[in-house]
C-alpha positions in Angstrom: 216.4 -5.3 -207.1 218.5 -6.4 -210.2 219.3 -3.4 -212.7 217.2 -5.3 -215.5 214.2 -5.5 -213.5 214.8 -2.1 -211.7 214.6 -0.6 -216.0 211.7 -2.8 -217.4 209.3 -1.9 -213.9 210.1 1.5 -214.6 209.7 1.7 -218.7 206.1 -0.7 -218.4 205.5 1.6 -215.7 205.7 5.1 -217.6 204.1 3.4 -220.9 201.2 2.2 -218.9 200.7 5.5 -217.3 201.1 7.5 -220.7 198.9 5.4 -222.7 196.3 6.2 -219.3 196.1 2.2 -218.8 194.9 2.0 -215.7 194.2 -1.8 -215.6 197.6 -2.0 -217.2 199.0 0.3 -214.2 197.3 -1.6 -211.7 198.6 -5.3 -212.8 202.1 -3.8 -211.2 200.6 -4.3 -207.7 199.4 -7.0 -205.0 195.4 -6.8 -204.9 196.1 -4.8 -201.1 198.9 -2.3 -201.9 199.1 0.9 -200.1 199.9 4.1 -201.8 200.6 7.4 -199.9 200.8 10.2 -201.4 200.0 14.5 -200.8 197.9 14.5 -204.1 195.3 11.6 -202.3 195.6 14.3 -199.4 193.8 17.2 -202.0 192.0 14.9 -204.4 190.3 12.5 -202.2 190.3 14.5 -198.8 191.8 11.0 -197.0 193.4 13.1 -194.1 196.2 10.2 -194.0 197.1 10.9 -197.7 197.1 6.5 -198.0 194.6 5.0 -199.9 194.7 0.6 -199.7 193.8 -2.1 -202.1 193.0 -1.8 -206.1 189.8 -0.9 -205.9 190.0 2.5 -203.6 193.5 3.6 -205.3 191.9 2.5 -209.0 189.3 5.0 -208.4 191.6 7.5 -207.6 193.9 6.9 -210.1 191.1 7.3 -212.6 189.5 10.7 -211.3 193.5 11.5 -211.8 193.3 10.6 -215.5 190.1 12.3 -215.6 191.1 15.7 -214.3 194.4 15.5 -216.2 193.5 14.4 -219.4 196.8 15.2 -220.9 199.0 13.4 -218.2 202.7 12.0 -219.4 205.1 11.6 -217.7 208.9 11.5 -218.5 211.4 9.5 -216.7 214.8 10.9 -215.5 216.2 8.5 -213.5 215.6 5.1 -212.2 217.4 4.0 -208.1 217.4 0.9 -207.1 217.3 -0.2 -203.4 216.5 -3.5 -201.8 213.7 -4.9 -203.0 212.4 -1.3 -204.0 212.4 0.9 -206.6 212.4 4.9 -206.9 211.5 6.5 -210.2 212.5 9.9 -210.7 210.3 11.8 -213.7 208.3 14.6 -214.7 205.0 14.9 -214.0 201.9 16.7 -214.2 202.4 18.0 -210.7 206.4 18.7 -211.3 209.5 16.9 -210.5 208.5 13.6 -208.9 210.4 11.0 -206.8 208.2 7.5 -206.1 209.3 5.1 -203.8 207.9 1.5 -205.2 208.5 -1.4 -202.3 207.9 -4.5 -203.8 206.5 -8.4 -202.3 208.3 -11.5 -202.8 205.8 -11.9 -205.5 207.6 -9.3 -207.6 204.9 -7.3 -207.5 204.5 -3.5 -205.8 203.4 -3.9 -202.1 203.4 -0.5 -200.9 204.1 2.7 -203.1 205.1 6.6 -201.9 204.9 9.2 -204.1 206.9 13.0 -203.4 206.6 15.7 -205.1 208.4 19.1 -205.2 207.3 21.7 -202.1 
């Protein structure tokens, strides 16, 4: 992904989160994405820690900004692969690396979120 794309995902990204947008946050992703993740693990109780599609993860996402009403998160760095993304920032749950992979659309087809052990 070109550097200029790789920054402006990444800074819409944060703002979106930050302001808790989470129709905002969702417009980055294909109507069937799949994100994985540890925290879907604990929250949700999906033994597979994936959750697929807008509608399952926006649910999620928004018992997130529910149970963390003062979320932010601050970017440290910003990798760029082919066609994918991974945003480095601090979170709510500590030091966070997410892997964004995105479709020929431009948008993100699957996302996988790590977090410090």
């Amino acid at each position: 992904m070109e550097k200029g794309k790789s920054q402006e995902f990444a800074s819409e990204w944060i703002a979106a989160w930050n302001e808790h947008d989470v129709k905002k946050i969702l417009a980055h992703y294909e109507d069937d994405f799949e994100m994985s993740s540890p925290a879907i693990i604990k929250l949700t109780g999906e033994p597979s820690g994936t959750l697929k599609g807008k509608a399952a993860v926006g649910e999620y996402w928004s018992g997130a900004l529910q149970k963390f009403p003062d979320l932010r998160f601050q970017l440290l760095h910003v990798l760029r692969g082919a066609n994918s993304v991974t945003l480095i920032y601090q979170g709510v749950l500590g030091l966070t690396a997410e892997v964004f992979h995105f479709a020929s659309s431009g948008k993100v087809a699957r996302a996988f979120a790590h977090y410090e052990l």
